[in-house]
C-alpha positions in Angstrom: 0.0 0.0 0.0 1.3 3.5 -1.1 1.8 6.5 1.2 -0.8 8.4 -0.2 -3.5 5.5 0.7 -2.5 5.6 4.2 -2.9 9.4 4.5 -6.2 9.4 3.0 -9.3 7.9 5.3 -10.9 4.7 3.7 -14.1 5.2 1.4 -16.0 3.7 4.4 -15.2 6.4 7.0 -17.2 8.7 4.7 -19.9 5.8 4.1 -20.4 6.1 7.7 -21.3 9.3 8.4 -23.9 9.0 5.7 -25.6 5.7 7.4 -25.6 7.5 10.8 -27.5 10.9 9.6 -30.0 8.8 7.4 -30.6 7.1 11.1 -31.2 10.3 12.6 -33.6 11.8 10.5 -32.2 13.9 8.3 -34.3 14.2 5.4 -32.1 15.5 3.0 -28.3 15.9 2.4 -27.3 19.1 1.7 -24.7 19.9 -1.9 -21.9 20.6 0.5 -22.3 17.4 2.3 -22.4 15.2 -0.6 -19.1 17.0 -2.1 -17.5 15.6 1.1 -17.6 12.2 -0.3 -15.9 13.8 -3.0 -12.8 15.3 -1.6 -12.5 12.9 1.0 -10.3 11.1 -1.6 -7.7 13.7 -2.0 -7.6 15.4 1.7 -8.1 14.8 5.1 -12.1 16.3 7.0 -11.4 19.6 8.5 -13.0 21.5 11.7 -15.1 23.2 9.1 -17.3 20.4 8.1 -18.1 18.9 11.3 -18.9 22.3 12.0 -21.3 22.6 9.4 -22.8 18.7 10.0 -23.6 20.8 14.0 -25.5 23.5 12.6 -27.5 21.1 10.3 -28.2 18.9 13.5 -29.5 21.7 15.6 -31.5 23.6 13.0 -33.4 20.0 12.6 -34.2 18.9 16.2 -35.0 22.7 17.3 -37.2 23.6 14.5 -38.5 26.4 17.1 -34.8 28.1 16.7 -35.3 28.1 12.2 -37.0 31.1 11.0 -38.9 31.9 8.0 -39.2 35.2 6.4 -42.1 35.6 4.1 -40.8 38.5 1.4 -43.2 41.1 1.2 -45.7 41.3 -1.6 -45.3 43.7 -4.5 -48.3 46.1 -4.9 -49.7 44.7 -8.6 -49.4 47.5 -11.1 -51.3 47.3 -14.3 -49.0 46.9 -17.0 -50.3 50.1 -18.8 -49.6 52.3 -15.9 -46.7 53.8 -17.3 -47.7 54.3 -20.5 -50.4 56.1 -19.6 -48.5 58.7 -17.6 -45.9 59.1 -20.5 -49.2 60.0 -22.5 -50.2 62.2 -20.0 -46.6 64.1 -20.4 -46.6 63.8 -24.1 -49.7 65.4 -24.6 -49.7 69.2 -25.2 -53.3 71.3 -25.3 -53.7 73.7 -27.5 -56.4 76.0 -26.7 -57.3 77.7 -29.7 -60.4 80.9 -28.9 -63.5 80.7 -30.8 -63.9 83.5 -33.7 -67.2 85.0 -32.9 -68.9 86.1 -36.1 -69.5 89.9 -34.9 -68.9 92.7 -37.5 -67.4 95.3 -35.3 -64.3 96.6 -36.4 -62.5 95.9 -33.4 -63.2 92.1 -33.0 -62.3 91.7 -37.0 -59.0 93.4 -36.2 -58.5 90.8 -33.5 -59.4 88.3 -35.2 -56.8 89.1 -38.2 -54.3 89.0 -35.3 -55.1 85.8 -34.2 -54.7 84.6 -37.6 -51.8 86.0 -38.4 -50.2 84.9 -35.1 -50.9 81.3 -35.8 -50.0 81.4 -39.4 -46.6 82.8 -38.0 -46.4 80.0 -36.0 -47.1 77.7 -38.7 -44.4 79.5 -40.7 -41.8 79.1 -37.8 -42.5 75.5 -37.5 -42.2 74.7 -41.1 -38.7 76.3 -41.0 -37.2 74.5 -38.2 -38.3 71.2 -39.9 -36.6 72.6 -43.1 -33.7 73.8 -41.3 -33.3 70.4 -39.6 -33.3 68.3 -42.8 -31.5 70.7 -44.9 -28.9 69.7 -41.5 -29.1 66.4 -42.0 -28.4 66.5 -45.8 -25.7 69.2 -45.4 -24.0 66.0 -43.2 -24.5 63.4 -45.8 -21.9 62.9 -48.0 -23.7 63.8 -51.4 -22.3 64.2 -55.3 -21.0 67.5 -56.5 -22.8 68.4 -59.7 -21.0 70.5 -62.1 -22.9 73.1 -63.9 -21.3 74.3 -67.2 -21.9 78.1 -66.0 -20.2 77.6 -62.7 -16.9 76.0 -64.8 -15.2 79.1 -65.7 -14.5 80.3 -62.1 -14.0 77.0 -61.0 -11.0 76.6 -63.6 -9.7 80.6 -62.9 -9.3 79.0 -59.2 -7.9 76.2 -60.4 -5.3 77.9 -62.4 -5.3 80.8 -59.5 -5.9 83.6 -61.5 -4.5 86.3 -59.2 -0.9 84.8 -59.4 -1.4 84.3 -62.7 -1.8 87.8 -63.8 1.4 89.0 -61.6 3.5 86.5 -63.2 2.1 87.9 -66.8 2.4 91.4 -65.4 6.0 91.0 -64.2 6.8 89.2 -67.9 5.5 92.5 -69.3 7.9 94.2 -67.0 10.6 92.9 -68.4 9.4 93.1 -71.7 9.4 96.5 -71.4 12.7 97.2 -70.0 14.6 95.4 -72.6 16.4 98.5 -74.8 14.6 97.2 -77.9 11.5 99.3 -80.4 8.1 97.7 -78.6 6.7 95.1 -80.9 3.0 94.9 -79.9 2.5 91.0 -81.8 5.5 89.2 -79.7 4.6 91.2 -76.7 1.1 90.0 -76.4 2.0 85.7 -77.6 4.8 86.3 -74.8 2.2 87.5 -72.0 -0.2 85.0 -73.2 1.9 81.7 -73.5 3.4 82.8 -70.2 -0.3 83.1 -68.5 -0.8 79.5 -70.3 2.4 78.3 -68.8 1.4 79.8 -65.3 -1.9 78.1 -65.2 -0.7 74.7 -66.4 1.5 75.0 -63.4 -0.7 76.2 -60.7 -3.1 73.4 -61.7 -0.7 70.8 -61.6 0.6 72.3 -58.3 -2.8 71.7 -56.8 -3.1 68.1 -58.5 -0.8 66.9 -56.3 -1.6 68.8 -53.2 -5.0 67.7 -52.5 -4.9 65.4 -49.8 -2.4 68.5 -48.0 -4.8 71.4 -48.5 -7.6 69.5 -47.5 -5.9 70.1 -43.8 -5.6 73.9 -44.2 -8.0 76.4 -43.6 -6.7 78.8 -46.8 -6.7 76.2 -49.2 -9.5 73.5 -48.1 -12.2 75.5 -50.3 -9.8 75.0 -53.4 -12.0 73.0 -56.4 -10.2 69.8 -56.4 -10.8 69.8 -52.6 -13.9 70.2 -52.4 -14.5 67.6 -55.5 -16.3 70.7 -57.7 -14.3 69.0 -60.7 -12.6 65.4 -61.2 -8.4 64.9 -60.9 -8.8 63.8 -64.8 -10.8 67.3 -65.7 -7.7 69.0 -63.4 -5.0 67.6 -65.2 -6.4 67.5 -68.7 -6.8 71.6 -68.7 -3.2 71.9 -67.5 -2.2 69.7 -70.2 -4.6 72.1 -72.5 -2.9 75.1 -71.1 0.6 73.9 -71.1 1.4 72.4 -74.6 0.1 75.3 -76.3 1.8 78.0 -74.2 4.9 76.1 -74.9 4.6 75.9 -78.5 3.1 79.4 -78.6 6.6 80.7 -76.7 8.5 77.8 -78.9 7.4 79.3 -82.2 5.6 82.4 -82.1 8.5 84.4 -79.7 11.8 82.1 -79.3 12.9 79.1 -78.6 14.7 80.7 -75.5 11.4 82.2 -74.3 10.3 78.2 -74.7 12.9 76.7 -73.2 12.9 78.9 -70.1 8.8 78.7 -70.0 8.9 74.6 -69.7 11.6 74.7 -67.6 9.8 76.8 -64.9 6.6 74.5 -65.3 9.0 71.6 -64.3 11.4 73.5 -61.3 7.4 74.6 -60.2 5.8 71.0 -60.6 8.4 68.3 -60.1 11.4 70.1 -57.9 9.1 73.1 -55.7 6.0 71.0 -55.2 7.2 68.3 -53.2 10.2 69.9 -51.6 7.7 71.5 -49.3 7.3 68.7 -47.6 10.8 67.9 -47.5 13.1 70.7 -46.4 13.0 74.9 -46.4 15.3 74.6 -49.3 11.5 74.7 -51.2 11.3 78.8 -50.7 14.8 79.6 -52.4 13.6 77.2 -55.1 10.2 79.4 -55.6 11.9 82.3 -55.2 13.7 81.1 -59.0 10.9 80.4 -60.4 9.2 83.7 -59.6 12.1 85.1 -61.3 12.1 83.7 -64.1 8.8 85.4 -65.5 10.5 88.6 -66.0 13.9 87.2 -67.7 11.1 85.9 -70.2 9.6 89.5 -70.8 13.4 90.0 -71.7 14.4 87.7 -73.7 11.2 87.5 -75.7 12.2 91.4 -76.6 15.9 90.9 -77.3 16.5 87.5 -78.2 19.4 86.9 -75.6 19.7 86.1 -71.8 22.0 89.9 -70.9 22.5 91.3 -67.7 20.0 93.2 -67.8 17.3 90.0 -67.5 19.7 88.9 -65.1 18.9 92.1 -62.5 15.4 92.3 -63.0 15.2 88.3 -62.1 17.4 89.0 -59.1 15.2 91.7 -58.2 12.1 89.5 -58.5 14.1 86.7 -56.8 14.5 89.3 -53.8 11.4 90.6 -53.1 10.1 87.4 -52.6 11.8 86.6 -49.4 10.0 89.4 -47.3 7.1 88.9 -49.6 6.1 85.0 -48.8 7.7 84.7 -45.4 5.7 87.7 -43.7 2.6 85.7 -45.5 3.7 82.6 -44.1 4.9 83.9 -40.2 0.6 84.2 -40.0 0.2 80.8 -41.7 2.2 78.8 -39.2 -0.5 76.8 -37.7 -1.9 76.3 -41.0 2.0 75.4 -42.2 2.0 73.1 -39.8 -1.2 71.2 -39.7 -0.5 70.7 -43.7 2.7 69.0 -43.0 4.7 71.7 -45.1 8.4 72.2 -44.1 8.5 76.4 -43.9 10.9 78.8 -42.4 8.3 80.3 -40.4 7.6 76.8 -38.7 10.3 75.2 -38.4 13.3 78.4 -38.1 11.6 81.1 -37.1 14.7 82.7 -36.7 16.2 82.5 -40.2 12.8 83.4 -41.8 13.3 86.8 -40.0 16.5 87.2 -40.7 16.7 86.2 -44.6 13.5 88.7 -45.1 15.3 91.4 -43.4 18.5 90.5 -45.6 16.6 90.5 -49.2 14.8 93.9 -47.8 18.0 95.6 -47.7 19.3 93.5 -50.5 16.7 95.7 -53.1 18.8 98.8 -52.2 21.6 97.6 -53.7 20.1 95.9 -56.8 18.7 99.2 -57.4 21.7 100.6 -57.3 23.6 98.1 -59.8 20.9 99.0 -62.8 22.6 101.7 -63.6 26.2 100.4 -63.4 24.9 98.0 -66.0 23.6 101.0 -68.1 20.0 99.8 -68.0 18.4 102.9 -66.1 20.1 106.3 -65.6 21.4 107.0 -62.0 18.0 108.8 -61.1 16.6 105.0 -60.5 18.4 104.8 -57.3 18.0 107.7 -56.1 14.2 108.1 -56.7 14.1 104.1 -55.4 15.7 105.0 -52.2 12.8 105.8 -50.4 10.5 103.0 -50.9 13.2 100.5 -50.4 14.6 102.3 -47.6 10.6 101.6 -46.3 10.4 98.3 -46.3 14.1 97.4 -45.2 12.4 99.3 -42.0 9.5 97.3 -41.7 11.5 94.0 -42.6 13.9 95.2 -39.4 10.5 95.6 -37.4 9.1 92.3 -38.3 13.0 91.0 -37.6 13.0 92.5 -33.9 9.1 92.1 -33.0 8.1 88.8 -34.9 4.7 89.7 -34.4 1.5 89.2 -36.4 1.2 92.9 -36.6 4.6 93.3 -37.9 4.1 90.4 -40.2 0.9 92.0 -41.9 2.6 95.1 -42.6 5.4 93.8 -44.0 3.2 91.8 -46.4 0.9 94.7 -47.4 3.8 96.7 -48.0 5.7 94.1 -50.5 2.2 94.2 -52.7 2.3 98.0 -53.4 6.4 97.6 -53.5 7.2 96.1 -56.6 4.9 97.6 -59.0 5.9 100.5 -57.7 9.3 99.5 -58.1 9.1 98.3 -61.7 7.0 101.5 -62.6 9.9 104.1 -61.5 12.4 101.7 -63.5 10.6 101.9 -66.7 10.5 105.8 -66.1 14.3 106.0 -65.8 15.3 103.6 -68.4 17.8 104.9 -71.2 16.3 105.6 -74.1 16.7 103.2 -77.4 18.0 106.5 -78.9 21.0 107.2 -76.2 21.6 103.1 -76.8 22.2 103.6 -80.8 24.5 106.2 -80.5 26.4 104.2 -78.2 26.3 101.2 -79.8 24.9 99.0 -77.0 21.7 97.4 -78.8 21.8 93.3 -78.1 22.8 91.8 -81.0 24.8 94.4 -82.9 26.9 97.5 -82.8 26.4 100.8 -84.7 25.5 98.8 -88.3 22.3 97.4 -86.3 21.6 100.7 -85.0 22.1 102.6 -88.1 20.2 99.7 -89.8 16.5 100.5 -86.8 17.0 104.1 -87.9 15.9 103.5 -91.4 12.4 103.4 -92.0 
């Protein structure tokens, strides 16, 4: 016999206890008791169950000592007790007066009050029903439907049409400083395969930036956002937009005119668009592509890339700086929640100081237009005092870094360069002083002898 028989009582011990409370009189064996049987196998009977077998014992030979609580009856509700008193709360009286037929003046005038009141109230409640489905539809995600007269805006935001027209206008800028006679035919296919270039980019630009502006609060109302017109409806008018320009700069003005257009649609499309999610490099990028425009203008006049489209695209690639990083110190949050990589968000100390830096870098650009003999030396001098304004409100906007400071320093950069570009066209040399000299692009005194002749 193993050690674990010995330790355990025999099946008989347990059989025992059974035989002696059937004997007794116990009627019934409780759950607990017959589990005994149970773990008598495995462990040894502890105080706790003879314990229990006592109070079984004295709760069946004193019955006097076992109590019995009756539970207390429920009061019996009718079922439709509650209904009724959410009938009672649900119902509203409306007491509505009698209209007495009497012709006096004053009871008729009453009367029209009455009805006018509840028509009123008719109207009110009509409204707040419409208001609360036009609610729930406004929630519901529903399909835009594109109306043919609503298409032109649509594409002039698509193509944003204010930019647009500052990049023609600063084309015509430099088409009007080059020291060439004004041709009226290449000046206008210059301006308008520029605008075509300019809206093939911009469009393209917002192609790919949908899913970015959708988190900012100036660009989520853009059309492609909103879904007013499909991706393939997007893409299909820059493509309508940017082959033409191209081949209208190609052919109609100069290949160099072409060649520079389609490169700024690609340093704008394929090398700015994503680097603003990538690094700050993306605003010196922009910056040469808004300077290109005017070295267009240029060389659609003259034929040739001089110095002279060289300044007015360094001008253009300065004014810039204080120009988009004053718009985008107020724009940080928005910056930010888009996921774009700016100065203003992430070195807010560099934005400050590279605006303050171009600001005073206009004075001297103004002052090189005449060492390159393209104005006379009353440019810089007339100049002085608008560029001498906002270097001082780039240094405020450097020192304060405020919202205030930022919004002045933007307002001031719109006025700025037309302003700018207006008192250079007044000072420009004369194609006259150019002849005798000999300067024109593309010749010396035979070329100039050769425009005198009729």
């Amino acid at each position: 016999m193993s050690a674990a028989r010995r330790c355990c009582p025999p099946r008989a011990f347990a059989g025992l206890f059974v035989w002696h409370l059937r004997n007794t009189g116990v009627p019934q064996v409780p759950c607990q008791f017959v589990h005994l049987d149970h773990v008598a196998n495995n462990r040894l009977i502890t105080f706790k169950y003879f314990n229990f077998l006592k109070r079984m014992y004295v709760t069946q030979c004193n019955k006097d000592l076992s109590q019995q609580a009756k539970p207390k009856s429920d009061s019996i509700v009718s079922p439709f007790h509650d209904l009724q008193q959410l009938d009672q709360e649900k119902k509203v009286v409306h007491k509505i007066s009698p209209v007495s037929p009497v012709h006096h003046l004053g009871t008729e005038t009453s009367s029209r009050n009455e009805l006018r009141e509840l028509k009123s109230a008719a109207e009110t409640e009509d409204s707040v029903i419409r208001v609360g489905a036009e609610s729930k539809e406004d929630r519901q995600w529903k399909e835009m439907k594109l109306r043919l007269d609503d298409l032109p805006g649509i594409l002039a935001r698509l193509s944003k049409i204010k930019l647009t027209a500052l990049v023609v206008s600063t084309t015509s800028a430099g088409f009007a400083m080059a020291p060439v006679p004004f041709e009226l035919t290449c000046f206008l296919l210059a301006s308008l395969g520029t605008g075509l270039a300019s809206c093939a980019a911009n469009s393209i630009n917002q192609f790919f930036e949908v899913p970015f502006d959708s988190n900012m609060n100036r660009t989520k109302n853009r059309p492609l956002v909103r879904g007013q017109i499909s991706p393939l409806l997007a893409v299909c008018f820059a493509a309508s937009c940017g082959i033409p320009g191209i081949a209208l700069l190609t052919l109609g003005v100069n290949p160099l005119t072409g060649a520079l257009g389609a490169f700024n649609i690609f340093l704008y499309t394929c090398c700015y668009t994503p680097l603003k999610r990538m690094s700050i490099a993306n605003t010196w990028v922009g910056a040469v592509v808004g300077a290109i425009p005017p070295m267009m203008g240029w060389t659609a006049a003259t034929g040739s890339l001089d110095a002279g489209a060289l300044l007015l695209g360094g001008i253009l690639y300065s004014w810039q700086f204080p120009h988009f990083n004053a718009l985008s110190w107020g724009l940080r949050e928005d910056y930010s929640r888009g996921g774009y990589c700016m100065m203003s968000v992430t070195h807010p100390g560099l934005c400050r100081r590279v605006a303050l830096r171009h600001c005073l870098a206009l004075i001297g650009l103004s002052t090189v237009a005449p060492v390159l003999d393209i104005t006379t030396w009353t440019f810089p001098i007339i100049s002085l005092p608008i560029n001498l304004y906002i270097s001082y409100l780039g240094f405020r906007f450097y020192r304060d870094a405020d919202r205030s400071s930022s919004r002045k320093l933007f307002f001031c950069t719109l006025w700025h360069l037309p302003m700018l570009l207006l008192v250079m066209f007044t000072c420009k040399k004369s194609v006259l002083e150019k002849e005798d000299k000999g300067d024109l692009p593309g010749g010396g005194h035979e070329t100039a002898m050769e425009i005198r002749l009729p």
